[in-house]
C-alpha positions as CSV (number, residue, x, y, z in Angstrom):
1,X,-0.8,15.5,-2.2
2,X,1.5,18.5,-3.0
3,X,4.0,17.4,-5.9
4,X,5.9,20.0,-5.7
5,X,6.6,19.7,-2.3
6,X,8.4,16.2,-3.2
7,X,9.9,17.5,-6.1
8,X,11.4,20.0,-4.0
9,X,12.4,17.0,-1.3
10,X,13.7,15.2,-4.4
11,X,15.9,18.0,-5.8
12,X,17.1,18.4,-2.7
13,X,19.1,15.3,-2.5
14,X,20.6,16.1,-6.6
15,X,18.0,12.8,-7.3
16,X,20.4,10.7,-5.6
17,X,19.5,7.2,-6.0
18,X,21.9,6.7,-2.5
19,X,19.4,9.3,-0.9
20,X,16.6,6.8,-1.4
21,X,16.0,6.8,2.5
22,X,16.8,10.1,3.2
23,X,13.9,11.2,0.6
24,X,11.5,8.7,1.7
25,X,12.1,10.2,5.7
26,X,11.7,13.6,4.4
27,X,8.5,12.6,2.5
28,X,7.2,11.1,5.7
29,X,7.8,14.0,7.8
30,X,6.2,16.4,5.3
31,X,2.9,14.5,4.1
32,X,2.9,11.8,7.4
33,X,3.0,9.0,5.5
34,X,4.4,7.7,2.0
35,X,1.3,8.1,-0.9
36,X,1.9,6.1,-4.3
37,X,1.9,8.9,-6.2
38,X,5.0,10.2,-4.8
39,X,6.7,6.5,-4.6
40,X,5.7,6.8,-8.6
41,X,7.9,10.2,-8.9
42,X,10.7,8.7,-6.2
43,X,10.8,5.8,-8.6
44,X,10.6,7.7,-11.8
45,X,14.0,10.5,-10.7
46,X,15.6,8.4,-8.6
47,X,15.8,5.7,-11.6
48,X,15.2,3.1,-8.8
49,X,12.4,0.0,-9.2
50,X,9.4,0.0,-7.2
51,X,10.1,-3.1,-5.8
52,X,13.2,-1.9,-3.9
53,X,11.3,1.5,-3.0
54,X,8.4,-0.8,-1.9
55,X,10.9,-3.5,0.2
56,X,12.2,0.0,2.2
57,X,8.7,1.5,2.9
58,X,7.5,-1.7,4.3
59,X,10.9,-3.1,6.0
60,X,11.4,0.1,8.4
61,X,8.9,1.0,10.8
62,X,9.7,4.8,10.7
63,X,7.7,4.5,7.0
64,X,3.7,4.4,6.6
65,X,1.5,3.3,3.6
66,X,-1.4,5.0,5.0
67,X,-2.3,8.1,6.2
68,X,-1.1,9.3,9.6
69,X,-2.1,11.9,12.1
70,X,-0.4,15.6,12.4
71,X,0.0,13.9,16.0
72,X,2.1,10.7,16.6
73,X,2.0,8.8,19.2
74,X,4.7,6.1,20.3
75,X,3.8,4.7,23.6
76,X,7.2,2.0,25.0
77,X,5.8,-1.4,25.8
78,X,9.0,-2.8,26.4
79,X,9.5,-4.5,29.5
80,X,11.2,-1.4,31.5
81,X,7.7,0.6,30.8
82,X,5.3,-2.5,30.7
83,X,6.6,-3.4,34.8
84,X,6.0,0.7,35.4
85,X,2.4,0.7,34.1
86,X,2.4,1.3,30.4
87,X,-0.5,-0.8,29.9
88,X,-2.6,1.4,32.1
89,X,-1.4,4.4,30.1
90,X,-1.8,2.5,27.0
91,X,-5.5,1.8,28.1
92,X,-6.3,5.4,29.0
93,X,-4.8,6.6,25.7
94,X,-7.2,4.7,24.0
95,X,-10.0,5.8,26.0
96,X,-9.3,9.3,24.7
97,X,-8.4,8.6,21.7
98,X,-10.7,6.4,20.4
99,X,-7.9,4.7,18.9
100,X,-6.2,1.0,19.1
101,X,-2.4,0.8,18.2
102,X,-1.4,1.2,14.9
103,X,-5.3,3.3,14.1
104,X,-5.2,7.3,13.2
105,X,-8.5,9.2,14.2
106,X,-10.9,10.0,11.2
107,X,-9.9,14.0,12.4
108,X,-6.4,13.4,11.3
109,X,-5.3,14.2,14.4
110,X,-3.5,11.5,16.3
111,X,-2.0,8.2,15.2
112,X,-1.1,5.7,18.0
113,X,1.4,3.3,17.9
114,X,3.0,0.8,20.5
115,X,7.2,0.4,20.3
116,X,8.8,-1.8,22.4
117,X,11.9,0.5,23.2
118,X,12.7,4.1,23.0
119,X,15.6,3.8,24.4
120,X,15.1,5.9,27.8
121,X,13.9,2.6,30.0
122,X,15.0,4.7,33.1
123,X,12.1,7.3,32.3
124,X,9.6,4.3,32.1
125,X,6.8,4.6,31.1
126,X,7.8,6.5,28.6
127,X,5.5,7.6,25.0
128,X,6.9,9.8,22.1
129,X,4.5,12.8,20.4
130,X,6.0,14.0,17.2
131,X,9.5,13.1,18.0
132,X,9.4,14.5,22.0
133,X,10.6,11.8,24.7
134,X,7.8,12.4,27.9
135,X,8.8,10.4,30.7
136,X,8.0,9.0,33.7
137,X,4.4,9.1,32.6
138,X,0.7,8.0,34.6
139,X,-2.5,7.8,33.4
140,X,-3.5,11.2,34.3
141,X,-0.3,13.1,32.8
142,X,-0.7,11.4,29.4
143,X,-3.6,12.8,29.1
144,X,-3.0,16.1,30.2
145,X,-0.1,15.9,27.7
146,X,-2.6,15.1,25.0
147,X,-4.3,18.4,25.4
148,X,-1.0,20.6,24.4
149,X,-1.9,19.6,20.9
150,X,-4.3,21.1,18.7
């Protein structure tokens, strides 16, 4: 882990304790996921206790405890997808991947997740990679989308 890189994130926000979230996002979207060591230094600046930095990582689903890939991937399970074949999609993801929801691949790569909204049920089914909305998805375009990342 870069330290100064969270420093920098920390700084940043004037070591806001009311930036709490703000810092822990940016953390996430630098290093993909939330190590200890840089809890230790949010806790140690920000003057905030563990246990509340610890309650935020865990309540929010945008946070992760464990390393994540360069690559995320959010497929929608909700009902809108699920009736327009996001469990086929689902299944073929994991047939490339290697991966079951909520697993990263030991590359670093990928990370795949399940949601159960993105909020675009009209594009159904619908998957999110690194914070792009792909729509109206089938089992063969998924995985062509998978190639455009190294």
């Amino acid at each position: 882990m870069d330290i100064k890189k969270v420093e920098k994130i920390i700084n940043d926000h004037d070591s806001e304790a009311s930036s709490l979230i703000q810092i822990m996002l940016d953390i996430q979207k630098e290093l993909h996921w939330l190590p200890p060591e840089a809890m230790d230094l949010v806790a140690e600046k920000l003057q905030v206790p563990m246990a509340r930095i610890q309650h935020t990582a865990t309540f929010y689903k945008a946070f992760s405890l464990v390393p994540k890939g360069r690559h995320e991937i959010n497929l929608c399970v909700g009902t809108a997808c699920h009736v327009r074949g996001a469990t086929r999609v689902l299944e073929v993801l994991q047939n490339t991947t290697g991966l079951e929801p909520g697993e990263t691949d030991p590359e670093m790569k990928f990370s795949l997740d399940t949601v159960n909204c993105l909020g675009c049920c009209a594009l159904g089914p619908v998957m999110e990679i690194d914070e792009q909305h792909l729509g109206r998805l089938d089992t063969g375009s998924a995985v062509d989308l998978l190639k455009n990342y190294d």
